[in-house]
Each structure stands twice: as C-alpha cells, then as structure tokens.
C-alpha positions in Angstrom: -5.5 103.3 69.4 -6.8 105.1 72.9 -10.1 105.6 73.8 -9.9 109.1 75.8 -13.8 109.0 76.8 -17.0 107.6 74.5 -17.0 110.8 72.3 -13.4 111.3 71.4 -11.0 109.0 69.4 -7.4 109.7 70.7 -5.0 107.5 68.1 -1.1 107.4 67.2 1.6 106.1 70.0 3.0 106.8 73.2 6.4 105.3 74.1 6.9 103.9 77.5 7.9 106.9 80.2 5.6 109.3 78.1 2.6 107.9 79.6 1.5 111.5 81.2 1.5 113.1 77.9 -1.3 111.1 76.8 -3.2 111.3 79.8 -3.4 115.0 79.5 -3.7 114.8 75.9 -6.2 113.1 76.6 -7.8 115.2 79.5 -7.5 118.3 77.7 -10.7 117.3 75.3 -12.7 117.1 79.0 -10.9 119.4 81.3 -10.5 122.1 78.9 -12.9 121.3 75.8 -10.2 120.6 73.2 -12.3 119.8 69.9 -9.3 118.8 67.5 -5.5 118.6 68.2 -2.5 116.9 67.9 1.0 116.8 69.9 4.4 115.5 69.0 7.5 114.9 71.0 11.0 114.0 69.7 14.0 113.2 72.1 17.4 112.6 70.8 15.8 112.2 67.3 13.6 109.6 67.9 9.8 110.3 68.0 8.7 109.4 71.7 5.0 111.0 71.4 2.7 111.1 68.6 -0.9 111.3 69.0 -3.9 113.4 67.6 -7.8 112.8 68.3 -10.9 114.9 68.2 -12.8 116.4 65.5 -11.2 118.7 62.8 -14.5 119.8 61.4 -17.1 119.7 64.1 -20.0 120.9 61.8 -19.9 117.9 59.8 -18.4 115.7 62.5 -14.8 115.0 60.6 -12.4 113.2 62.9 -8.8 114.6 63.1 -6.8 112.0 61.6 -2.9 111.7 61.2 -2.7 113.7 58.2 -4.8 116.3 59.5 -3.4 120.2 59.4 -4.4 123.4 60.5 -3.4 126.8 60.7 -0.8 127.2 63.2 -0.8 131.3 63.0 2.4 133.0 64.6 3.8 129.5 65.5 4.9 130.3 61.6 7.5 132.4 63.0 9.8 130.3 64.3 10.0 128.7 60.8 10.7 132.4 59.4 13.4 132.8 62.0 14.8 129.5 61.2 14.9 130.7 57.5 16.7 133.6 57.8 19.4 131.9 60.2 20.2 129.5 57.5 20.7 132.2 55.3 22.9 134.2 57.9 25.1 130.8 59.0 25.6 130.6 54.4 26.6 133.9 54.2 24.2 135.2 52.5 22.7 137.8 55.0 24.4 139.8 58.2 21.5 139.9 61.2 23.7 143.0 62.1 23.2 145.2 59.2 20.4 147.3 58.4 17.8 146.3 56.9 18.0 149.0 54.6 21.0 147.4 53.1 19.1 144.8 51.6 15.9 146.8 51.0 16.5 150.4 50.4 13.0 151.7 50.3 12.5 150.7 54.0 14.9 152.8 55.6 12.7 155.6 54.9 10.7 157.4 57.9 13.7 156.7 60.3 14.0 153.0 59.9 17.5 153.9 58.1 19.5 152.1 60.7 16.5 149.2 61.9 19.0 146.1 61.9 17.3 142.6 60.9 18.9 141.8 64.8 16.1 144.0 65.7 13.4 142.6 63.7 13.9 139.3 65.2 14.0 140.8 68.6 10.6 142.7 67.9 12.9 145.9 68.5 12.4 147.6 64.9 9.4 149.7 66.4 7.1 148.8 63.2 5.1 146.7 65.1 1.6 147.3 63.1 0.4 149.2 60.1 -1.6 152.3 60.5 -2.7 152.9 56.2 -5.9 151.4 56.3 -5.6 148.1 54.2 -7.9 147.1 51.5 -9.5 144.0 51.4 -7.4 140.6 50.9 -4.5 143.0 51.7 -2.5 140.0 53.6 -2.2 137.9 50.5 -0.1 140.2 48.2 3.0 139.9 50.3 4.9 142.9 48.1 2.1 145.5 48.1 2.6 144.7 52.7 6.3 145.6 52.2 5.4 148.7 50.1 3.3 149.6 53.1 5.9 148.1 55.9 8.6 150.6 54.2 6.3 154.0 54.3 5.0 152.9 57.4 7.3 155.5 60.6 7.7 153.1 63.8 5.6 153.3 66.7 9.0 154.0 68.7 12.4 154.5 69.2 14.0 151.5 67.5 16.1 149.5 69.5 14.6 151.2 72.6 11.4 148.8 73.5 9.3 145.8 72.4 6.6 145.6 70.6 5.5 142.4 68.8 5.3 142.7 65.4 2.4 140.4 65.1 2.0 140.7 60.9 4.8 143.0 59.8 7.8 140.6 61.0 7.3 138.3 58.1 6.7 140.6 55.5 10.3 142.2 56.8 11.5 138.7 56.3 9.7 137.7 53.5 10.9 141.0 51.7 14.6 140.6 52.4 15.0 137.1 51.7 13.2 137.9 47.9 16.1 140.8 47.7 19.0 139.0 48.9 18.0 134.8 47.6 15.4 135.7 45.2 13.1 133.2 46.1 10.1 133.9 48.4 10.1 133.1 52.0 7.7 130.3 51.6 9.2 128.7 48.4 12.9 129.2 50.4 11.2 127.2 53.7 9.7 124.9 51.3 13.1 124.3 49.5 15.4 124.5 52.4 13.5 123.5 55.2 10.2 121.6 54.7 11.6 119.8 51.9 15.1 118.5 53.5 13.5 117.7 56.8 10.4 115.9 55.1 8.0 118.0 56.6 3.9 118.2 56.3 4.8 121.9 56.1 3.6 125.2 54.1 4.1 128.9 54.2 1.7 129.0 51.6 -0.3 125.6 50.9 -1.1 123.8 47.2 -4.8 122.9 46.4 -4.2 119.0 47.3 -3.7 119.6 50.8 -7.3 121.4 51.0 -9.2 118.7 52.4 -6.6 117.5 55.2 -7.2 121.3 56.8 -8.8 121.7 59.8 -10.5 125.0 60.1 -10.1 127.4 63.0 -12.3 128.7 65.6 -12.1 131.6 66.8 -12.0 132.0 70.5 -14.5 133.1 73.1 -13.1 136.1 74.4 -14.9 136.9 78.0 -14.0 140.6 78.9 -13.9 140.0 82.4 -10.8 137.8 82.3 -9.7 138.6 79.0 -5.8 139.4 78.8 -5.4 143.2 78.4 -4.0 142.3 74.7 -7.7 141.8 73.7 -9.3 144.1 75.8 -7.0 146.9 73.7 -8.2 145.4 70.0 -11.4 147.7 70.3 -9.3 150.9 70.1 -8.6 151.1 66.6 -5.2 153.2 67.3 -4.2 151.0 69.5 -1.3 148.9 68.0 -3.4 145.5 69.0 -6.6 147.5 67.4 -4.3 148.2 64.4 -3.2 144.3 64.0 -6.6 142.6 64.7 -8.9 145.9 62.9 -6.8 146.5 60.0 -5.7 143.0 58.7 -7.6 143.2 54.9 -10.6 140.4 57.0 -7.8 138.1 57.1 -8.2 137.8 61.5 -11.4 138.4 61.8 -14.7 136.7 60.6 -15.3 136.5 56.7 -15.1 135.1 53.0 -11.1 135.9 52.4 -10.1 135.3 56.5 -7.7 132.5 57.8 -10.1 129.4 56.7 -10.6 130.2 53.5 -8.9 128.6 50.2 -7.1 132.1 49.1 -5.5 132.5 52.9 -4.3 129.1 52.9 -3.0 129.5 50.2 -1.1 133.2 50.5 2.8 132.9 51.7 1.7 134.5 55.3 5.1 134.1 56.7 4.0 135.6 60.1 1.1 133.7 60.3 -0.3 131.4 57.1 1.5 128.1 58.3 0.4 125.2 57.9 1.0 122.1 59.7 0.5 119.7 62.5 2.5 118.7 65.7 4.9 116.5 63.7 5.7 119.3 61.4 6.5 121.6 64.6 8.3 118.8 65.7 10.3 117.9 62.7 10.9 121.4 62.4 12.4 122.1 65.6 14.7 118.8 65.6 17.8 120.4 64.0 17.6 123.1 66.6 17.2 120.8 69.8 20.5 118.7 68.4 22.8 121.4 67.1 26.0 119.7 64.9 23.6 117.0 63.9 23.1 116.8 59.6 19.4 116.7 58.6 19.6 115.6 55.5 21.4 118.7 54.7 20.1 120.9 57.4 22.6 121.4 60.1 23.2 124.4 63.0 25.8 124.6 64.8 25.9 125.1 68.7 27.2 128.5 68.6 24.5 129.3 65.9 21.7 127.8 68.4 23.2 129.2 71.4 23.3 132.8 70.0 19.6 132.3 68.4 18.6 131.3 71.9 20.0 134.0 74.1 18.2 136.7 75.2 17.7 139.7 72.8 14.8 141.6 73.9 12.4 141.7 77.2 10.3 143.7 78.9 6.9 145.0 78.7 5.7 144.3 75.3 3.6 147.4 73.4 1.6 144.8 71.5 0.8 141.8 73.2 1.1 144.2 76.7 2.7 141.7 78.7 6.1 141.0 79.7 8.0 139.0 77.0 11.8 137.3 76.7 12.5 137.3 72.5 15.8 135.6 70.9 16.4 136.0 67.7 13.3 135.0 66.2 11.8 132.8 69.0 10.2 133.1 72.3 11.9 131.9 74.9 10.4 131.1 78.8 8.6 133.9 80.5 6.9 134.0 84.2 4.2 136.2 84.3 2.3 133.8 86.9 2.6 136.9 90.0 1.6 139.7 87.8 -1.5 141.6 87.5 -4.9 139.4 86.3 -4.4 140.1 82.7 -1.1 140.2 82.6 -0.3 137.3 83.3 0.1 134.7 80.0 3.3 132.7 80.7 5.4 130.3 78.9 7.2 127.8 80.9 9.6 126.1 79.1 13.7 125.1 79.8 15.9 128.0 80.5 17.8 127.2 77.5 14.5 126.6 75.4 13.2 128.4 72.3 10.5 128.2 69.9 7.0 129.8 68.9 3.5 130.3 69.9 0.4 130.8 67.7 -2.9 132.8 68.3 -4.9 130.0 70.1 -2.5 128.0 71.3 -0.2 126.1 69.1 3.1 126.2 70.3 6.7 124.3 68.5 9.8 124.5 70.3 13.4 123.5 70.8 14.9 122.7 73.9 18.7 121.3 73.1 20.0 120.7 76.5 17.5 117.9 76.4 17.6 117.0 72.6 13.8 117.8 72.7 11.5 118.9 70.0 8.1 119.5 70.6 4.7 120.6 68.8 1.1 121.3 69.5 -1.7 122.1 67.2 -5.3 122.4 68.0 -8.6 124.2 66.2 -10.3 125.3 69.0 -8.2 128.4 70.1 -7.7 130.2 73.2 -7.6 133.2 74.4 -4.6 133.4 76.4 -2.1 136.0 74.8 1.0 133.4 74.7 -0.1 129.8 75.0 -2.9 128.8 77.3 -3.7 126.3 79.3 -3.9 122.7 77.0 -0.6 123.5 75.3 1.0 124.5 78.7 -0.4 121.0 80.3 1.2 119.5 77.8 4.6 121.0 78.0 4.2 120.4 81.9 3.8 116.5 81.1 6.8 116.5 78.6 9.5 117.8 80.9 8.1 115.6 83.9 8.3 112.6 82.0 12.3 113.5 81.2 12.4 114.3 84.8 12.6 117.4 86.2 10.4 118.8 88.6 9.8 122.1 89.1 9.1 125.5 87.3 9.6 127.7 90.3 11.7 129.2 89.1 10.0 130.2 86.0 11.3 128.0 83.9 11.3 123.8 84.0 14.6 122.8 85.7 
C-alpha cells in the first residue's frame, strides 16, 4: 500500500523496474488533479503494474478500490473491434464485403458498397446521425441501426475520415446480431470477457452497480479547447450532431452516461465498463499473438493486418489528424501542429488500441508483449488521450527501455 500524499490512498503493486509508473501514477493526482483512476500493465503475460487510488465518488468521499469500474466511453471500441476479428479469423464474417451483405437495409442512401473494412477504418462516411433522436435513444440499439441505415453519409465513402464516434458500434452491433445472432455485448461477454476472465461489460448487470465510479464531465476552457469541442456548438456540425443529438446520453441528465439505464444499455461504442485490468486483460491476446487464452487466440498475421495502417489524415469529426487500423488507433504526432490541433498519441510504431472521451486509454503493443490500461473519473478534455494517460504510457515504455518519441512514436 503507497501513500502518494496525505489526501490520496494509492494501493495495489509495482514490480521492480516499474518503479516510474507509480511515481507518475502517483503525481498525476497532484500535477494534473486526477480524482479516481487506476492503471495496469502486463508484459509477456505477467502483470508487472497494478495500482488504483483516489476517490471514485468524490461527493460522498468513496475511495477507488480494486474492484472499482467506470465508464471507459470509446475505449469500448477496441473491444468491438476485437469482436468482430474473432468473428472474421472463424469464418463467420468477410471485413471485405459490404456491409450490405449482411444487413440489407443499410445499403440504402449510397452505402450499397460501405465494406465493414471501412467501418473499422472510420471510412464508411456515416460518421453521425442527423434525424433528431428522441430521448433515451442510445439504449435501443435496433431502433440506432434503423436510423444508421436511412441515415446518407456525410462523404464519399472510402474517400476521407471521419470518426464515427456512436454509429461504429451500432454498425457492429447490428451485423454481428445478423450474422451470430447474439448481440455485440452478450458475444464480448461470451467470447471475450468471459474466456479471458475479465471485470468487463458492454452492457452491465444490476450487481456491479455499486463498484461504478461515476464520471465527470470535463472543464472545457474555450481558449485552449481542441477545435473538436469548439465545433459541438454548431448543431450541423458532425461533432455538434454527436455531442447535441445523443437522446441526453453525453450530456448532463437523468438517462446520460451515470445513470442505472446507460450502464446498463449494450453501448458498444461507448457503454463499457471496466477498469485498467480489464483493458489490460483485454489487450493481452493481442500484444502475444499465437498465444491460447483460454480459448482466445490471434494469430500474427491477424494482429499484424489489424494493426497496419487503414486510414489517416485529417479527421471530419474529431478534426485532427488521425492513423486508424482496423478498429484501433494506432500512434499519431500532432505535437508541431496548430494549438488545437494538436492531441497526440504516442505509442510503439507497431502499437494499437483505444482511447475514451476523458482519457482512458487500453492498448496492445506485441513487439513488446505489452498490454496496457488506464481508467480515471475525472475526464479531460484533450480530443485523444491527455496528459495523465500520456504520462503514463511515457513511464511504461521507459521502464522497458527505450528512449525517445522523436520520432512520433516510442522507439
């Protein structure tokens, strides 16, 4: 048990070399006001980091303990990615067919020949809904798809990037119930969660109520806010469209993120809920491809390919530049562009994984055999992953020895 200061109770272990990760961990609840968090590192399969502290409910002073989860937003992506890759390496599912193929109804409006290979890349052009959305909208996942389908892309698909910050996991979510029969968050919880013993959930039962954290949301100062939230208060915009027409599920409110019904809705592109571990655990059959997990198992090709670059450039969402694979982030410099432009992710050159709104962040990165996650409940406003989950990766890759991210990625 570690004592970051008099006010905050850091716990769990730290194995020897991995020292710096629990000195920022721990600096982050000074430096940069963390409130609750936790972080996990696995190298090689063995569990070399494990630590949370803080508060998870600061209005009645509850401590983050080890079973503590929280909503870890679009960090719920790489789990819908990972999904739909086991699917693809059983069979079941061709990432280069249409979409429409599996789901008929959404090759209307000139998605006809959208491929799930651009989903995953954020090339499909349906990066946000424009039919205003009723109230509680997020948690009928069927009634999204209905809209998803009708919905014409903002452009050209296949020609540019544009996040889809809600509609990806409905597109996921919709062809894995057509093509497994399951939904996307009974599949992860089968396939994945289950398996890999995870404190997981697309979609979490009453018991694990009290464990969450709740979120807050972040203090958005318009003089160095990133351009992604400047643009929210256009409602055309397509960040405007994603934040102003969510059904209340983003924004303040009885049916938003924090409450019992949103916890509980399969939100594949952003309901998850989990802690570092889970991130961790997650991303361990993907940092050591070839490996059986208890049934879950990726081969290098499989990782390789999900890993490659699929998509960057200028993002028309998150309006920033951005490197996708197939499903993931992957590392992105953005450190000489303009003010608010200039979010980065620096992570191995042969890394992949996701970022949530706020902060949280699980990744892969199998030339190291590394696994790594990050959740907090105070979130940020940087547009990838901010500074306490960056300070953290920084520590990680020094302490397996490298030394430099000049080049925009840690070598």
């Amino acid at each position: 048990m570690i004592n970051a200061s008099s006010d905050v109770l850091v716990s769990g272990a730290c194995a020897t070399g991995f020292e710096g990760v629990r000195d920022q961990f721990e600096r982050n609840f000074g430096e940069h006001r963390e409130i609750g968090a936790s972080v996990c590192v696995r190298v090689g399969g063995e569990v070399k980091v494990d630590l949370w502290g803080g508060l998870a409910d600061p209005d009645i002073g509850r401590r983050w303990e080890r079973d503590t989860v929280s909503v870890i937003f679009s960090a719920t992506k790489g789990a819908a990615a990972t999904c739909v890759h086991l699917l693809a390496g059983r069979g079941e599912i061709d990432l280069e067919r249409p979409v429409a193929a599996y789901w008929p109804e959404f090759g209307r409006k000139g998605k006809d020949e959208v491929t799930i290979h651009d989903v995953l890349a954020h090339r499909s052009g349906v990066s946000a809904i424009r039919a205003p959305l009723p109230e509680g909208a997020f948690f009928d996942a069927e009634f999204m798809a209905d809209l998803i389908a009708a919905e014409p892309p903002f452009f050209p698909p296949g020609q540019q990037h544009g996040y889809g910050g809600m509609t990806f996991g409905y597109i996921l979510d919709a062809l894995i119930r057509r093509t497994d029969g399951r939904s996307l968050g009974r599949y992860f919880a089968e396939e994945l969660a289950g398996p890999l013993g995870l404190d997981f959930w697309i979609g979490a039962p009453p018991q694990v109520e009290p464990r969450i954290a709740p979120m807050l949301l972040p203090e958005i100062d318009p003089v160095t806010a990133p351009e992604f939230f400047l643009l929210t208060a256009d409602p055309e915009s397509i960040p405007g469209l994603l934040f102003g027409n969510s059904g209340g599920y983003l924004t303040p409110g009885p049916r938003n993120f924090n409450s019992r019904e949103g916890h509980a809705a399969e939100i594949a592109a952003g309901g998850g809920i989990t802690n570092a571990r889970g991130l961790a655990g997650l991303y361990e059959p993907l940092a050591l491809p070839g490996v059986d997990h208890h049934g879950v198992c990726f081969d290098s090709a499989a990782v390789a390919w999900m890993s490659t670059v699929h998509s960057a450039g200028f993002d028309q969402t998150l309006r920033l530049n951005m490197r996708c694979g197939l499903g993931y982030l992957l590392a992105v410099d953005n450190r000489w562009r303009p003010p608010r432009q200039r979010d980065s992710l620096l992570i191995g050159p042969d890394a992949f994984g996701h970022s949530g709104f706020g902060g949280t962040i699980g990744f892969a990165d199998p030339t190291h055999g590394l696994s790594f996650g990050y959740t907090m409940n105070r979130m940020s406003s940087a547009a990838i992953v901010g500074r306490r989950a960056q300070s953290l990766i920084d520590a990680t890759y020094q302490a397996l020895g490298l030394g430099s991210t000049d080049s925009g990625a840690w070598r």
